[in-house]
C-alpha positions as CSV (number, residue, x, y, z in Angstrom):
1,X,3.8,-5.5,4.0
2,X,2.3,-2.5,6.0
3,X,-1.7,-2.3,6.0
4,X,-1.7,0.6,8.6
5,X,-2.9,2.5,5.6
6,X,-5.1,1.2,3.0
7,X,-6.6,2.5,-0.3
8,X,-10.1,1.5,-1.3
9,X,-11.1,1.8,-4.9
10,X,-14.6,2.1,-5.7
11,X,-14.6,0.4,-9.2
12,X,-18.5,-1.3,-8.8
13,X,-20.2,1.1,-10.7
14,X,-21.9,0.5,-13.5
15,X,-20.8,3.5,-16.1
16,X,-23.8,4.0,-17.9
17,X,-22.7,7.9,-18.7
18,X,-19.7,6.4,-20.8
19,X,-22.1,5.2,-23.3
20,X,-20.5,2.6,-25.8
21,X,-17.8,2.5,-23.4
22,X,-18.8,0.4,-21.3
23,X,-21.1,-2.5,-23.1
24,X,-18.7,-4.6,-22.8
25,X,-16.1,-3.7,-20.7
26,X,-16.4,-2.3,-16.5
27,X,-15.9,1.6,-16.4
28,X,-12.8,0.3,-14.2
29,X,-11.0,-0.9,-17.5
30,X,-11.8,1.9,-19.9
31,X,-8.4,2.9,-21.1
32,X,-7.2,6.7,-21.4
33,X,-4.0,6.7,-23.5
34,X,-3.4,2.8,-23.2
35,X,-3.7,2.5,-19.7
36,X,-7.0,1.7,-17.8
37,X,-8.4,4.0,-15.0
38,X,-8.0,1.0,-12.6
39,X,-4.2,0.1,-13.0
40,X,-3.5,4.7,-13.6
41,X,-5.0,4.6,-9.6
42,X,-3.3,1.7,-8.1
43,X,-0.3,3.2,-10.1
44,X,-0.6,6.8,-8.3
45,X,-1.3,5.5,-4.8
46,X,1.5,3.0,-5.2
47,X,3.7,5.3,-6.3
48,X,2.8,7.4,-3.1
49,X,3.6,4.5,-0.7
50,X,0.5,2.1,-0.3
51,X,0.8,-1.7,-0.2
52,X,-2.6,-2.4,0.8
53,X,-5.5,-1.8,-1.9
54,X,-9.8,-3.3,-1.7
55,X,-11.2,-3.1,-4.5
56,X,-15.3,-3.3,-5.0
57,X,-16.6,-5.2,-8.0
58,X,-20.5,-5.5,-9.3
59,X,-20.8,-4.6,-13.3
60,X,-18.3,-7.1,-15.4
61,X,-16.8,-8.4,-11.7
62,X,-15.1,-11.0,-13.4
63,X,-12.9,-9.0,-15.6
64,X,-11.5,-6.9,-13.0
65,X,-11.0,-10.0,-10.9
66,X,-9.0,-11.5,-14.4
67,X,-7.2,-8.0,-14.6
68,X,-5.7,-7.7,-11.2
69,X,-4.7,-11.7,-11.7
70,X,-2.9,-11.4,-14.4
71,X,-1.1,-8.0,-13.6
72,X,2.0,-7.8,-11.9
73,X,0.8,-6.2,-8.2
74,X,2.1,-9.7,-6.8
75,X,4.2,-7.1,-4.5
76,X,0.9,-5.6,-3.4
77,X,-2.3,-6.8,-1.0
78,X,-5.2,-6.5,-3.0
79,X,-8.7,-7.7,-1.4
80,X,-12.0,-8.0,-3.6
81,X,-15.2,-6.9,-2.0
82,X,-17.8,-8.5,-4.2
83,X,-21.2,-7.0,-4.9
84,X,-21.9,-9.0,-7.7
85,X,-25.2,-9.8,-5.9
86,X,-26.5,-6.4,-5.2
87,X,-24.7,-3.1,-5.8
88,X,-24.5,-0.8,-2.5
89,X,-23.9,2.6,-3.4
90,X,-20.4,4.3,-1.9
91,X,-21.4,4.1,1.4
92,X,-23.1,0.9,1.1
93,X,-19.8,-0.5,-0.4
94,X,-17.2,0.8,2.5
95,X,-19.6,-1.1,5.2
96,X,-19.2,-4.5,3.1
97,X,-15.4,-4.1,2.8
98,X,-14.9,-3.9,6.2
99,X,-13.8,-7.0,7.3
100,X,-10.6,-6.0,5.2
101,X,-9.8,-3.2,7.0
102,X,-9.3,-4.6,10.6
103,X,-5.5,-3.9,10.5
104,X,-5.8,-0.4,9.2
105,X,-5.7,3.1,10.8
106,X,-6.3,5.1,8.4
107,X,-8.6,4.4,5.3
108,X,-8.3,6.6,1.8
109,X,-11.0,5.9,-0.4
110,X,-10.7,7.1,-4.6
111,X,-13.4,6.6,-6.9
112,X,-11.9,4.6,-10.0
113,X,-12.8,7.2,-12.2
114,X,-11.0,10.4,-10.5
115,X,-7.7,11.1,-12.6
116,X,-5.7,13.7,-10.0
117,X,-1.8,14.3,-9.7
118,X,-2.7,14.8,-6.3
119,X,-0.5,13.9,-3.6
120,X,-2.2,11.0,-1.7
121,X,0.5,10.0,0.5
122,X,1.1,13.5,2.0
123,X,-2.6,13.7,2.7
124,X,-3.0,10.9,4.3
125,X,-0.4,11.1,6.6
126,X,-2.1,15.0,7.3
127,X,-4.9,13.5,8.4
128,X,-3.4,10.4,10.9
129,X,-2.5,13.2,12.9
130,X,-4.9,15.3,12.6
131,X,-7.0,13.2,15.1
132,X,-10.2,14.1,13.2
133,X,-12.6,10.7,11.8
134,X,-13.1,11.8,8.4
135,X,-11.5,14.0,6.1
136,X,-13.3,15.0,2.6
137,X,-11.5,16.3,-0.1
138,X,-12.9,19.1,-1.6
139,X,-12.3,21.9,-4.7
140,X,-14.1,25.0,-5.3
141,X,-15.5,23.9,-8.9
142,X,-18.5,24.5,-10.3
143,X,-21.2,21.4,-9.5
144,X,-24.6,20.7,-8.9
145,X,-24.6,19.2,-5.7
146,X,-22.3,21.1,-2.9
147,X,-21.2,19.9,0.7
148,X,-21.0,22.8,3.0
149,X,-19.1,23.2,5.8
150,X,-18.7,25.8,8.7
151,X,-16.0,28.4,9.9
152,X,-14.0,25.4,10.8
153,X,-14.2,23.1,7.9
154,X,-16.5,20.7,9.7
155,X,-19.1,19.3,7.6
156,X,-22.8,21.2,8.0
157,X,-25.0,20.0,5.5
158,X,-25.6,18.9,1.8
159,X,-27.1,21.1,-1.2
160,X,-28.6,20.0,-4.1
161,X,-28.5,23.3,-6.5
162,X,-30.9,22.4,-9.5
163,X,-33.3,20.7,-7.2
164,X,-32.7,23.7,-4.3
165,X,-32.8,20.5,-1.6
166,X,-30.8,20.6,1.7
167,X,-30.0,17.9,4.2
168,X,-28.5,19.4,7.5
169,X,-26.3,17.8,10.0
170,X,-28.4,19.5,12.8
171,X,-30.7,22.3,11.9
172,X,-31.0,25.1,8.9
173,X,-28.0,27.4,8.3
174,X,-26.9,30.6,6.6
175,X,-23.5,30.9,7.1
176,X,-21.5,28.4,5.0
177,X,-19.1,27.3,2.6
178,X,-19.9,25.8,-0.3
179,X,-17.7,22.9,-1.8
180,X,-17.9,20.7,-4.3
181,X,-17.1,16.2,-3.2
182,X,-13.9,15.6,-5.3
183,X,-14.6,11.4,-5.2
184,X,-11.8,10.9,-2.7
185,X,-12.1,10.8,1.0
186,X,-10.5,9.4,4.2
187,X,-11.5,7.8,7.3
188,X,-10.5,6.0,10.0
189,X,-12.3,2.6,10.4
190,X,-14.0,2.7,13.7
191,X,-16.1,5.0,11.8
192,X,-18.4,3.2,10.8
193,X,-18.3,0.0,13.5
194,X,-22.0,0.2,14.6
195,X,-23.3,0.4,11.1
196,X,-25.5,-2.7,9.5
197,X,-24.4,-3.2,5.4
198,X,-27.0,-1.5,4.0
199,X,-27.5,0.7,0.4
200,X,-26.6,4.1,1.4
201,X,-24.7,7.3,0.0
202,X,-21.1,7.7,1.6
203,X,-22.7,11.3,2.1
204,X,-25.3,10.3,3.6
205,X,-23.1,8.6,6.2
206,X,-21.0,11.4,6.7
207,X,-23.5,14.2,7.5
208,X,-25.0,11.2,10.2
209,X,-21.4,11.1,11.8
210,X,-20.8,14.5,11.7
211,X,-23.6,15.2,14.7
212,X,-21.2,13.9,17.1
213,X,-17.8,13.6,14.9
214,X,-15.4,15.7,13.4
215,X,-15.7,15.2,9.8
216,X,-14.0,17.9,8.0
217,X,-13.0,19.9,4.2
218,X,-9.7,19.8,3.3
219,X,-9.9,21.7,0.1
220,X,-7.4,21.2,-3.1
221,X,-6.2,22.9,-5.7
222,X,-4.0,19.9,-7.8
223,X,-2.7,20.8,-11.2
224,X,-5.3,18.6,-12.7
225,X,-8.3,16.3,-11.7
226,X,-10.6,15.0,-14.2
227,X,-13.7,12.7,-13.7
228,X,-14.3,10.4,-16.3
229,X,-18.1,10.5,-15.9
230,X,-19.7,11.5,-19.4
231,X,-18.5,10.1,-22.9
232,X,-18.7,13.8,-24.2
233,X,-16.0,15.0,-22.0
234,X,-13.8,11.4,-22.9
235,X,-12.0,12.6,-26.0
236,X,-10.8,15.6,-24.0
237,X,-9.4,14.2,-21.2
238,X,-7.6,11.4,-23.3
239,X,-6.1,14.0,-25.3
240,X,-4.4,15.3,-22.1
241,X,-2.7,12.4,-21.2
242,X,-1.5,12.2,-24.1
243,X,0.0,15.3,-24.5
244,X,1.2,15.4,-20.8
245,X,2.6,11.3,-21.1
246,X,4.6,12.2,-24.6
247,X,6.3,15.4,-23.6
């Protein structure tokens, strides 16, 4: 079984937004049409050609845990990165999974709650030979918080709309793209070697690499992503799949 790629799903959060949702259940194992967000991601990226999957677990650990037991992935690797003691943000969760990355080249990381028909696979293989340390997948949506990026695609700086708040790679700027973080990002592990585990933003990381890095946009245009973020927009998006898994 090949680990030169693996797929890190950030399923730890706690899913307060989902309301009723997710008082007794992880946000990880909220079902859209039957099928939980967890197993619809290990589905896509499995389909696309990964073996090798870490998963991070905090809020109802232990269900997820019983979940990928007693569902058939005995033909993939799956690792558990437990923060049941202390949750550590994205970034704070890819420096505790680390250990289970020492055979890979290239790491893809997918929030648990990003539903894309994206294709993963050619992506990923984009960016091994790209040479670059970090790609972040971007879209030109609307959002309240924006990455921005140079002439070049490499990262810049951070932008906080509402609150008008910048953090800058190097200094001030005025000539930029904005782009909005689409929850799914890749890396290659020696990234992040000299880091301590610590409670951080995977952002946060990213603008520190990019002062001496190239950590880069690649924007996408898929024919749908959804984040499953707000119990509002839930009745919608399960709607979709529905109409889009019957047809």
């Amino acid at each position: 079984m090949s680990t030169k790629q693996t797929a890190m799903i950030l399923a730890a959060g706690k899913g307060t937004r989902l309301s009723e949702l997710t008082k007794n259940q992880p946000k990880a194992l909220v079902k859209i049409n039957g099928i939980s967000l967890l197993e619809r991601v290990i589905h896509q990226l499995e389909n696309k050609g990964f073996q090798h999957f870490v998963v991070n677990v905090h809020h109802f650990a232990d269900q997820i845990i019983d979940h990928l037991k007693q569902t058939q992935y005995q033909h993939l690797k799956i690792d558990i990165s437990d923060e049941r003691e202390t949750l550590l943000e994205t970034g704070g969760g890819i420096l505790n999974a680390r250990s289970y990355f020492a055979k890979s080249e290239i790491v893809l990381v997918h929030n648990v709650d990003i539903l894309t028909n994206l294709d993963l696979k050619s992506i990923t293989d984009q960016f091994e030979k790209s040479g670059d340390a970090a790609w972040l997948v971007t879209q030109d949506r609307p959002s309240t918080r924006k990455l921005l990026f140079d002439k070049n695609k490499q990262l810049i700086g951070w932008q906080h709309l509402e609150k008008s708040a910048f953090k800058w790679v190097h200094h001030p700027q005025t000539n930029y793209t904005e782009l909005a973080f689409s929850g799914i990002h890749l890396f290659r592990p020696a990234l992040f070697h000299k880091y301590q585990t610590k409670y951080c933003s995977i952002i946060d990381l990213y603008l520190e690499q990019a002062k001496t890095k190239d950590v880069k946009s690649i924007v996408i245009k898929p024919d749908y992503w959804f984040d499953i973020g707000k119990f509002a927009e839930f009745q919608a998006i399960e709607d979709y799949f529905k109409q889009i898994e019957t047809n």
